[in-house]
MINUVO-464777 format. One record per atom (N, C-alpha, C): residue in one letter; x, y negated, z. Coordinates in steps of 0.2 Angstrom, whole numbers, plus 5000, padded with zeros to 4 digits. Each point is the difference from the previous one (the first is absolute). Layout:
<nodes>
aXYZ...
</nodes>
This chain:
<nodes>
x481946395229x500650034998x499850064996x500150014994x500050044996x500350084999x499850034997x500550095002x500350014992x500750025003x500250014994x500250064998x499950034992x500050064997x500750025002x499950075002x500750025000x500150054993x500849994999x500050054993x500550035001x499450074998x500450065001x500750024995x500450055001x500549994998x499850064992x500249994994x499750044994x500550074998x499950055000x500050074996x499850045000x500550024991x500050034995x499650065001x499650054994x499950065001x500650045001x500550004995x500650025001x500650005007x499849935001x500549985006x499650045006x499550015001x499550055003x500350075002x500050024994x500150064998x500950045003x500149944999x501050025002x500049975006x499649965004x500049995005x500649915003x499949984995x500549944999x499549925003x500449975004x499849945004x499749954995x499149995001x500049944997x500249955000x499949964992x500149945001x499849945002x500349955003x499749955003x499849924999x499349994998x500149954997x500349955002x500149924998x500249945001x499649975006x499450004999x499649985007x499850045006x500250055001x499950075005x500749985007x499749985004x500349995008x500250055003x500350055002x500150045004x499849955007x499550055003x500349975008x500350025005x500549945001x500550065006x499950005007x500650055003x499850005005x500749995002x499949985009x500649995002x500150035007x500450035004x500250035004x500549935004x499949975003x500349945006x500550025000x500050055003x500650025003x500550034996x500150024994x500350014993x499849954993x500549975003x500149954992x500150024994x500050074998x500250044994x499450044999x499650015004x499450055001x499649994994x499749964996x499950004994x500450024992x500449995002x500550024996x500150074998x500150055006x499950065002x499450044999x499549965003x499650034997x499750004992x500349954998x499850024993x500450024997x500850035003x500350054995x499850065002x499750005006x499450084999x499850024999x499549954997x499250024995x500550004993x500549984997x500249994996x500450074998x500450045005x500250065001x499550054999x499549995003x499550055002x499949994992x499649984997x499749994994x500450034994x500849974999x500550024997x500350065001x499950055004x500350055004x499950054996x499450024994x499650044997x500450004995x500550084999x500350004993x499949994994x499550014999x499649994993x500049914997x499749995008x500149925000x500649984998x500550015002x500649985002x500650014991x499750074998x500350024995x499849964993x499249995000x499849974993x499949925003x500149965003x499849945001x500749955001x499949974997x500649925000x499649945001x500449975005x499749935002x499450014999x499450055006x499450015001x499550014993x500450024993x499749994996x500250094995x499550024999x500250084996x500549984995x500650055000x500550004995x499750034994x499849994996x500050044996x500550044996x500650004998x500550014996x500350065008x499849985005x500450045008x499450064999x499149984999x499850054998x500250074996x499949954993x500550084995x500550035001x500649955002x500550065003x500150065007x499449975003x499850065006x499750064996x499449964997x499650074996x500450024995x500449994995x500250034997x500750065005x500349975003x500550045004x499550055003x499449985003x499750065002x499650064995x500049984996x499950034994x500650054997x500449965000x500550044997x500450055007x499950005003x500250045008x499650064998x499449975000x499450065002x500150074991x500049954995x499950034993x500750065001x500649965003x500850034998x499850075005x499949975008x499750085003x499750054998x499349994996x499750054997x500250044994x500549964996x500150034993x500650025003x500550005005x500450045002x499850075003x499449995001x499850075004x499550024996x499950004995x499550044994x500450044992x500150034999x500250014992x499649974995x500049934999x499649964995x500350014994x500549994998x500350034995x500150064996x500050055004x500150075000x499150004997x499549985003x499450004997x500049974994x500149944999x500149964993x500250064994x500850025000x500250054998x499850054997x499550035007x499750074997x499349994994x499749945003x499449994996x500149994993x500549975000x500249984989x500350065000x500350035002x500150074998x499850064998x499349995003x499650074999x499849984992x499950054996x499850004993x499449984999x499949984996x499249944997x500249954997x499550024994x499849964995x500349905000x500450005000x500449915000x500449985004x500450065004x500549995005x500350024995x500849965002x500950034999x500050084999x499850005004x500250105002x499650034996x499449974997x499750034995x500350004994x500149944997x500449994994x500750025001x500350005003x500550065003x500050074997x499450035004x499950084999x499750014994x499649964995x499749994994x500450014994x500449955001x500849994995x500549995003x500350035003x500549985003x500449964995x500250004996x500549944996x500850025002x500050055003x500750035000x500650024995x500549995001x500350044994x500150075001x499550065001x500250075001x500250024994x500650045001x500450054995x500150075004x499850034991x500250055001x500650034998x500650045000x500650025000x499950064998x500050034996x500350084997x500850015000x499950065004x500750054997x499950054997x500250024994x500050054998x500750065001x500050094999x500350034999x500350014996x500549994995x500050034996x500550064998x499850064999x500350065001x500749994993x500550015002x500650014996x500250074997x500050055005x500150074996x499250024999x499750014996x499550055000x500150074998x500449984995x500250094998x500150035006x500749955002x500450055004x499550035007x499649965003x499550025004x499750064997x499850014994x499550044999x500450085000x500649984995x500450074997x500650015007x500049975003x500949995003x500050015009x499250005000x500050005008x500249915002x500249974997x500149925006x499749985003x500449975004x499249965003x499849934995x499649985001x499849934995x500149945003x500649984997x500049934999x499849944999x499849955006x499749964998x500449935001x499649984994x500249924998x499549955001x500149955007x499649955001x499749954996x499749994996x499849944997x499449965000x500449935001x499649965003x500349965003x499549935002x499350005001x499649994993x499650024998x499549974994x499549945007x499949964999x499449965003x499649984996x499450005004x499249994999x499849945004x499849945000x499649955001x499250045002x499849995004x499550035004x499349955000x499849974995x499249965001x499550055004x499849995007x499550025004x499649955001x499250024998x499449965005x499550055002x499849975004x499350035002x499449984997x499550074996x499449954998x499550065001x499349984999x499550035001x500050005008x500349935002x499649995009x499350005001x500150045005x499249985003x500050015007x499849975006x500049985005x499450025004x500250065006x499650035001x499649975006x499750035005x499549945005x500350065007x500650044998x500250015008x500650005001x500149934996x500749995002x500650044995x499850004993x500550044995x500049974995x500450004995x499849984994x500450074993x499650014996x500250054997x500349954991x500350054995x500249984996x500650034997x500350004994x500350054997x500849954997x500550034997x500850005000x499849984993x500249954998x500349994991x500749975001x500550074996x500549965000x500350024993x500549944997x500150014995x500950014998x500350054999x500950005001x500149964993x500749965000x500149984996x500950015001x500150024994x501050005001x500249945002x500649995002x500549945000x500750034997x500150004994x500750014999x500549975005x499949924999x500549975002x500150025007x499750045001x500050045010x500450064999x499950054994x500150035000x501150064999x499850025000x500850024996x500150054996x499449994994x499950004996x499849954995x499949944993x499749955001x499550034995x500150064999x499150044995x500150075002x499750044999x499850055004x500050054996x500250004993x500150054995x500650035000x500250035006x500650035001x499750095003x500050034997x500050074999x500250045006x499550025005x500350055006x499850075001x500550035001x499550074999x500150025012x499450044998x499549985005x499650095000x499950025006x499850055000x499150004996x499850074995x499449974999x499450035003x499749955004x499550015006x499550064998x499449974996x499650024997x500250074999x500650034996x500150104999x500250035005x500649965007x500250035005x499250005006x499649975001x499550015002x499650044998x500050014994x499350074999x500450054998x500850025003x500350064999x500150025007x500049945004x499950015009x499550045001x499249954997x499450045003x499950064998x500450014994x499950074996x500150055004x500750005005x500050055002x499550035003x499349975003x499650065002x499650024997x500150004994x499550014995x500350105000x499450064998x500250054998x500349984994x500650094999x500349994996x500150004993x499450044998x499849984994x499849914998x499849975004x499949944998x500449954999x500450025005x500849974999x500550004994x499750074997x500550044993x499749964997x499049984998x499849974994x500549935000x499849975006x500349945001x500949964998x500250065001x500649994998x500250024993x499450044996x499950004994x499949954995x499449965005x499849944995x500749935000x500249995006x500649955004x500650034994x500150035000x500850044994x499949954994x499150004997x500249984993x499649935000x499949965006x500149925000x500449974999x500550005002x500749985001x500249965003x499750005006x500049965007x500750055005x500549945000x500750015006x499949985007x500550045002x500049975010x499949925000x500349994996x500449935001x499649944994x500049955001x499749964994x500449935002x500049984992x500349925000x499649944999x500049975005x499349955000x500349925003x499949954996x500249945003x499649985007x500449955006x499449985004x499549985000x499949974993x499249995001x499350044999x500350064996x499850074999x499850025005x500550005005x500050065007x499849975006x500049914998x499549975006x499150004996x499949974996x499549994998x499650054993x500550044999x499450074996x500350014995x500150064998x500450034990x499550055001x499850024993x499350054998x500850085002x499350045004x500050055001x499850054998x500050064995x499650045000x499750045006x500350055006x499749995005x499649965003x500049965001x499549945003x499749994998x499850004993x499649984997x499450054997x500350065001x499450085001x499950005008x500449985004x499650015007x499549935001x500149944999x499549964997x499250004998x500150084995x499450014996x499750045006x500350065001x499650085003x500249975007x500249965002x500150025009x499249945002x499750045007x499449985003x499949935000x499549964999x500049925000x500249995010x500549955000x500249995005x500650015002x500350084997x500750025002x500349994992x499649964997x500549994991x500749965001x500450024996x500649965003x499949944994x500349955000x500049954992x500250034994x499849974993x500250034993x500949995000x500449975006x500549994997x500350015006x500650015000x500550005007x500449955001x499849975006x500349965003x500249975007x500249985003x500349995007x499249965005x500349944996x499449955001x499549984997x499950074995x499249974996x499549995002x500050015007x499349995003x500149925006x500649974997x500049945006x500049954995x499650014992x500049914998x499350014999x499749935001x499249995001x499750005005x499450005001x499749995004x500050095003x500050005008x500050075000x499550005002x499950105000x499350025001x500050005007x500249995003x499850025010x499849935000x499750015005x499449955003x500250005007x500349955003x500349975009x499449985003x500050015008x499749965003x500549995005x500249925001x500350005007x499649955004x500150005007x500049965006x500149934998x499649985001x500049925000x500649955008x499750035003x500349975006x499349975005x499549984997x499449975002x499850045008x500250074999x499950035004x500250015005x500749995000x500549995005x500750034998x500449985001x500850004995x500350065003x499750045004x500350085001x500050034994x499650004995x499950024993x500149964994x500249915000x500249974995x500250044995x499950014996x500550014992x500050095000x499450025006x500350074998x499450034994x500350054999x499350054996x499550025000x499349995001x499550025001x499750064996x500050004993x499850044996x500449994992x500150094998x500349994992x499550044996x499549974995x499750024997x499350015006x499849985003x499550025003x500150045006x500650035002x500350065001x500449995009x499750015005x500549995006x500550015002x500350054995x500750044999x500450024993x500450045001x500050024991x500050045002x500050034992x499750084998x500550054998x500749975003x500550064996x500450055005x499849975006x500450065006x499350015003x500550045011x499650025001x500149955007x499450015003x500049965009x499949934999x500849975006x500149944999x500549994993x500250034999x500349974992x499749954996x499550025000x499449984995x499849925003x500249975004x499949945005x500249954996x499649944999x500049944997x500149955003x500350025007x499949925006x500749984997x500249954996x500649984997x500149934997x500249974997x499949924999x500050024992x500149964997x499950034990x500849955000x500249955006x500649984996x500049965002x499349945001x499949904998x500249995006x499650035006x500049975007x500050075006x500249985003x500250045005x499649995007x499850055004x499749965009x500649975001x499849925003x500549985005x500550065005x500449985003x500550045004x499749995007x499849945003x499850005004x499450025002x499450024996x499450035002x499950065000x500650034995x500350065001x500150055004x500649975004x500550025004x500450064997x500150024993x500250064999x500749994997x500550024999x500650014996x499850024991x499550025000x500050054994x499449974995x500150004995x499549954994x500050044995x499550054995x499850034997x499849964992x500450034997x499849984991x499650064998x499849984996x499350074993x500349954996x500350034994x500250014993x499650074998x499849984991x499550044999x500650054994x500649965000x500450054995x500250045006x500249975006x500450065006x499450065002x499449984999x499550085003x499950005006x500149945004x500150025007x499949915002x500350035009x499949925004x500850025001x500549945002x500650025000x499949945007x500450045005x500149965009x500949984998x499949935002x500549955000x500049975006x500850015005x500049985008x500649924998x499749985006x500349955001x500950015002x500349974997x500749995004x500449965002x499849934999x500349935001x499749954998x500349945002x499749964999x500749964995x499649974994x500349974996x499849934998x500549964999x499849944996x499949974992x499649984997x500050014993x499749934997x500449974997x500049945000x499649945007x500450005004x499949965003x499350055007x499750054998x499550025004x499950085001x499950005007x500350065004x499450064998x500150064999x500050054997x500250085001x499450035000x500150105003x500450034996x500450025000x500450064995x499850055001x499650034996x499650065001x500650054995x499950085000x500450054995x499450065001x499950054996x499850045000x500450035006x499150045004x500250045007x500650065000x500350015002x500650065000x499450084999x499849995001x499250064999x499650014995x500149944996x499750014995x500150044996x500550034997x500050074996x500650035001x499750025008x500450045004x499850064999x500150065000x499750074998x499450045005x499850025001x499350025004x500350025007x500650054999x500350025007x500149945003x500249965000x500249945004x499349955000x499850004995x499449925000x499250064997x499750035007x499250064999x499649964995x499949925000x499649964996x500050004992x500750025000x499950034991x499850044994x499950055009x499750074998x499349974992x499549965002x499749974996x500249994992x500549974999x500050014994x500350064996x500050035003x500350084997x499450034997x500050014992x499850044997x500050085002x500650005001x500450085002x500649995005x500250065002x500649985004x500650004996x500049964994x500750004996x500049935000x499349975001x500149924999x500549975005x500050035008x500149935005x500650065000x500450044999x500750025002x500549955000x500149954997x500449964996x500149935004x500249995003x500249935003x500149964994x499749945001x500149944993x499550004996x499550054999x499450014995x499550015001x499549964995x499350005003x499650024992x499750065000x499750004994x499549955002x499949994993x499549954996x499650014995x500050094999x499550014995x499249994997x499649995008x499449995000x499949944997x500449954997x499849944998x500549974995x500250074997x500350014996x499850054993x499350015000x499850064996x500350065002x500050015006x500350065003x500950024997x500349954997x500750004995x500450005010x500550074997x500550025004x500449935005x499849934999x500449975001x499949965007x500750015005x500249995004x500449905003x499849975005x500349975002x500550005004x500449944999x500650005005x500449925000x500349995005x500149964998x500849974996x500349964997x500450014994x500750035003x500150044995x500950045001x499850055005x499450005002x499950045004x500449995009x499749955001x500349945005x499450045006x500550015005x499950035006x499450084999x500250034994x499750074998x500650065003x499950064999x500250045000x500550004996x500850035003x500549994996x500250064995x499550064999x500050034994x499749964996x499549975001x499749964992x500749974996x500449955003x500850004998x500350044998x499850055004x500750034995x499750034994x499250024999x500150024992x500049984994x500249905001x500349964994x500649975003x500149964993x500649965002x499849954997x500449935004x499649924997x499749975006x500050035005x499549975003x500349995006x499949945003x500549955006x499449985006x499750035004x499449965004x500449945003x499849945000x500249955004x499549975002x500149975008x499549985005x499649924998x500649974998x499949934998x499550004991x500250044997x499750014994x499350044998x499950055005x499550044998x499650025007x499849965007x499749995003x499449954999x499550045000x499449935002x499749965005x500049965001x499949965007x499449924995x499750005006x499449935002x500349945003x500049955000x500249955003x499349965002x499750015006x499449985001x499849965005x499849945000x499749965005x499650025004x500349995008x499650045003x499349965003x500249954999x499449945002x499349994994x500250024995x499650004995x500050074996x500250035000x499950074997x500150014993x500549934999x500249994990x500650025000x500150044995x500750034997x500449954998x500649995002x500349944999x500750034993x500150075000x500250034995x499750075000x500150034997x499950064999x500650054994x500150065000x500450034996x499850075001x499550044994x499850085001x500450004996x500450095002x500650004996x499750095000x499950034995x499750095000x500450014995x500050075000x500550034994x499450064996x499950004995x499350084999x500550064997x499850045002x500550074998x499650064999x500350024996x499650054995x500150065003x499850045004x500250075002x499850074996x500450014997x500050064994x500350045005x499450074998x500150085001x500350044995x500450034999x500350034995x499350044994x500150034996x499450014995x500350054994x499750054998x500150034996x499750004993x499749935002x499649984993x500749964998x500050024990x500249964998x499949934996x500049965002x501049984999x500349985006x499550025006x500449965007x500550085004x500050054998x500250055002x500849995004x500349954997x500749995003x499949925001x499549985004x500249965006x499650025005x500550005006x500150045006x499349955005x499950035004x499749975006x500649945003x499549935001x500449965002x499649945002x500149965004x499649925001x500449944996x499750014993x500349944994x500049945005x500549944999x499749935002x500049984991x499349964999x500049964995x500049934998x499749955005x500149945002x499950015007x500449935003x499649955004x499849954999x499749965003x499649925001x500149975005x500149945000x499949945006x499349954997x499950015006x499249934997x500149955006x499849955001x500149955004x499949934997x500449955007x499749944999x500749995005x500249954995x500549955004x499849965004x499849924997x499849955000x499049975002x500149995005x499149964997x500049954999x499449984996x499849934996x500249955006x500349934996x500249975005x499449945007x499550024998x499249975001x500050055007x500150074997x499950055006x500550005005x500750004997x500450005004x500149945007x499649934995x499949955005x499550005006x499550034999x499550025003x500150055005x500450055000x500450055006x500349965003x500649964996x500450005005x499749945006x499449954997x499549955004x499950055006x499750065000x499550045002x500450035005x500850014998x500250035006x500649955003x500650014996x500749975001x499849915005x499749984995x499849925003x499449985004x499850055001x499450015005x500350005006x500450045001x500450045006x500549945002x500049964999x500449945000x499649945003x499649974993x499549955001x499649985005x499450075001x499650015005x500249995007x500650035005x500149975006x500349924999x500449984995x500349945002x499449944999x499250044997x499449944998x499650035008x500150035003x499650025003x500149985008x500750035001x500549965005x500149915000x500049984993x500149954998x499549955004x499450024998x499449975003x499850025008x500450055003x499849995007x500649965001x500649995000x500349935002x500049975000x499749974992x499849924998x499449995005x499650035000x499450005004x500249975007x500450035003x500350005007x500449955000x500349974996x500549955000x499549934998x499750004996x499649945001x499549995007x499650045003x499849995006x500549995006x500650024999x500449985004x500449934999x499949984994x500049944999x499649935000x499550035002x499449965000x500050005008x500050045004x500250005008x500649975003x500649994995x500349965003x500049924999x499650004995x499949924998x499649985004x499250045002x499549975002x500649985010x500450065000x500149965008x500649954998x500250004995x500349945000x499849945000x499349994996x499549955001x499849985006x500050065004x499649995007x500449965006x500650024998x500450025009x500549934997x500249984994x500549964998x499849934996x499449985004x499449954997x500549935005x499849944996x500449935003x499649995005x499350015002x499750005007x500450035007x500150094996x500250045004x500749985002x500549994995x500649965003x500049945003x499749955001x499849955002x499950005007x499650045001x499850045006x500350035003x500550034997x500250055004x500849965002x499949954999x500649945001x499849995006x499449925001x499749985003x500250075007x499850034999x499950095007x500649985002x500550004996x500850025002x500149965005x499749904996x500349965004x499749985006x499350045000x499649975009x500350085005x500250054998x500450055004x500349985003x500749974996x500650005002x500249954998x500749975003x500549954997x500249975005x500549984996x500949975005x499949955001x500150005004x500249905003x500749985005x500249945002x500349995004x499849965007x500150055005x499749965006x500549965003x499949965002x500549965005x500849994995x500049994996x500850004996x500350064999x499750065005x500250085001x499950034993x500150054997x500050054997x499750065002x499449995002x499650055000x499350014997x499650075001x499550024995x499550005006x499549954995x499350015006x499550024994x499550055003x499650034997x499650005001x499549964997x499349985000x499550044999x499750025003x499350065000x499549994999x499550034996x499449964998x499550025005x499649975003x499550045005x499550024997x499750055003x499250024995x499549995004x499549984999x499450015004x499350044997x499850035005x499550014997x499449985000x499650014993x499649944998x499150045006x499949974999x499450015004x499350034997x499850045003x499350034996x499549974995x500149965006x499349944997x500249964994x500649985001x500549984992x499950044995x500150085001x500150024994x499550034998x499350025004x499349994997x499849964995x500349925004x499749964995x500450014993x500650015001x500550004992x499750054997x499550085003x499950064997x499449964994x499449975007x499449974996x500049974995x500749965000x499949944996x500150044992x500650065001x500550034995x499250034996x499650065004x499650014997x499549964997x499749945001x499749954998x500249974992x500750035000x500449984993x499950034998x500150085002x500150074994x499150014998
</nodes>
């Protein structure tokens, strides 16, 4: 009698791994056992081993008919994947990081070519004064009536050139812009319309004159007689914004010190076309965004050079970009314009909406040209104690060729109500001649802007002629609105991604995937015990159970229930040795 090969039962590396019952081949015997005394007892014992084997979740999750599910596979791993990713990205600012990183300034970001060119429509807006009585001002005691005219607008081409890109986190580089009229903006559609206009240039050096001794003052009103220069002069706007030859000007040009020379011509904004002479350095963001956008250096220079203290302080934005709000924590945002001579503080007041995307309404602080009794910090720009008496005005003359000329803002809007009353013409309105920022707080971009100044000429009375009969007075001669309505609609798209639909998208992708995540494992949990527990075996079975338990009959013709019981025995030692020896012999 010969011995014959027993064949083991074959699996996989993978069925291994997941712990899943191999498979059996066609010639492979199980040997059974039996228990005498229970006619099921094999039965039983192999839905044990078969329980026991099956029991393991993993097992139980990835395997169908003892065989790896693959397709059951990816949808546990991916559910767990997407569980695990939705958790983490709910509880990271990963977006908020994305965000800031194209945002900080360098060479081939949005934000660069943003603050490079902005591609904006900026306009500038002139109003002119134009005085109607002159005489009667001069001979008659009146006060001077003014006639608002205007807007003239100007089309504003700004870039940035002569970048250079420093290694601590700055990049420096200078302002080319170039004005171009828009008649068809304007309410005038040519500009050859004749204004008479105080003239700057002889009421300024008959101001300075007065501390001149008095001999000097006599030659001077000697030579000034046979000129034939009057209070007053008639200059079209484009004269009075962009330069009419002066004789004055153009002798202080020659003989004043290189530095404080004024230009051969007089005009408003002679010195805003072209590329300008100041030299910026701002903050890149690299270094951390408590400094984005602000001002590091003008001209080489850590401060300016026209007041005294903290006046002189440059920590301010030039305009492009702002610190975020949130790195902040401050209500208050800081502009440097180099016509204003100063850092002007702009507080927060609301929040706004502006095409579709939420937004700080900032106005100039209540403090800001508030008079020194009330605001000690002004003390600084005070030349003398005539400058800061005046609520509503800031001289400007340091950067202005020392010319008597004063800020404010237009109609004289939240100033001192004597300035009022020494003309007539003039209507302050809030909606009109208030400046405010509309600024994202999440990105620190101006979503509009509107600087609204008024420049005024403060004349001292003089005995020099020809100004002898005009009285001491703070002339208004124009104001200006400069801004920006609208952004390119590239950038506009780009914010409103970064904020509005962010704030949307984000939880419902984040959320989204811890659900989905969850709902497909629970899907897969319910199918795999559906497989388990609602198998044609398992009902079968669980039939067969019902019917050796229990069941009805009729005894003797009666109507009665006799209930059959199953008896158990137990199986004996020595039996289930052998069924253990034999089970391991198999495994």
């Amino acid at each position: 009698m010969g011995l014959t090969p027993i064949k083991l039962p074959y699996q996989s590396a993978k069925n291994r791994l997941f712990g899943v019952q191999p498979r059996m081949s066609s010639s492979f015997q199980q040997i059974p056992t039996f228990n005498i005394n229970d006619p099921f007892s094999n039965e039983r014992q192999s839905n044990r081993r078969t329980s026991r084997r099956n029991g393991l979740p993993i097992n139980m999750l990835v395997s169908q008919q003892r065989r790896i599910s693959n397709s059951r596979l990816a949808v546990i791993i991916f559910g767990v994947v997407a569980l695990i990713a939705g958790l983490i990205l709910s509880s990271v600012p990963w977006v908020h990081y994305i965000i800031l990183k194209n945002l900080k300034i360098w060479n081939g970001t949005l934000s660069y070519h943003y603050w490079q060119k902005p591609g904006v429509l900026r306009l500038t807006k002139v109003f002119i004064f134009n005085v109607t009585n002159p005489d009667g001002f001069l001979q008659n005691g009146e006060k001077p009536k003014l006639q608002e005219i205007g807007p003239f607008v100007y089309r504003e081409n700004m870039e940035k050139v002569n970048i250079h890109f420093n290694n601590n986190g700055t990049v420096t580089y200078q302002h080319k812009k170039i004005l171009e009229f828009m008649p068809h903006l304007s309410v005038i559609k040519n500009d050859e319309i004749k204004l008479t206009v105080p003239n700057i240039p002889l009421l300024t050096l008959t101001t300075q004159a007065n501390s001149l001794p008095s001999i000097l003052k006599s030659s001077l009103s000697a030579i000034l007689r046979f000129s034939g220069l009057t209070p007053f002069k008639h200059v079209t706007p484009q004269q009075l914004v962009f330069g009419y030859d002066d004789p004055l000007t153009s002798l202080a040009n020659t003989y004043y010190p290189k530095g404080k020379r004024p230009p051969k011509k007089m005009g408003l904004f002679l010195m805003r076309n072209g590329t300008l002479d100041e030299v910026s350095t701002i903050y890149t963001g690299h270094n951390g965004m408590e400094n984005f956008g602000l001002l590091n250096r003008i001209n080489g220079m850590e401060e300016l050079p026209f007041w005294k203290g903290s006046c002189n302080s440059i920590r301010a934005s030039e305009g492009s970009f702002f610190p975020p709000r949130e790195f902040t924590k401050s209500d208050i945002v800081h502009v440097y314009d180099k016509d204003l001579c100063r850092v002007w503080a702009l507080r927060y007041r609301k929040d706004v909406i502006k095409d579709g995307i939420t937004a700080g309404y900032y106005t100039p602080d209540d403090n800001l040209l508030e008079t020194v009794e009330k605001n000690p910090e002004n003390s600084c720009f005070c030349e003398d104690n005539t400058d800061c008496t005046i609520k509503g005005l800031q001289y400007i003359g340091p950067c202005q060729f020392n010319a008597p000329v004063y800020l404010s803002f237009p109609h004289f809007y939240k100033a001192d109500p004597k300035l009022l009353e020494d003309v007539e013409g003039l209507s302050p309105d809030q909606e009109k001649h208030e400046t405010f920022l509309k600024i994202q707080p999440r990105l620190g971009v101006p979503l509009e802007a509107r600087v609204k100044v008024q420049l005024n000429l403060k004349v001292e009375q003089s005995n020099i002629y020809p100004t002898s009969n005009f009285r001491s007075i703070t002339f208004p001669i124009m104001w200006l609105e400069e801004g920006v309505s609208d952004l390119p609609e590239n950038i506009h798209r780009w914010i409103y991604m970064a904020t509005t639909f962010v704030d949307t998208a984000v939880p419902l992708f984040t959320y989204g995937l811890i659900l989905g995540g969850a709902l497909l494992l629970v899907a897969v949990f319910v199918r795999t015990y559906h497989q388990i527990v609602f198998t044609r075996e398992n009902i079968e079975r669980g039939r067969q159970s019902i019917l050796r338990r229990g069941s009805s009959m009729l005894v003797n013709g009666q109507h009665r229930l006799l209930i059959v019981r199953e008896s158990y025995h137990r199986i004996s030692n020595t039996v289930q040795e052998t069924d253990m020896d034999a089970q391991q012999l198999l495994s």
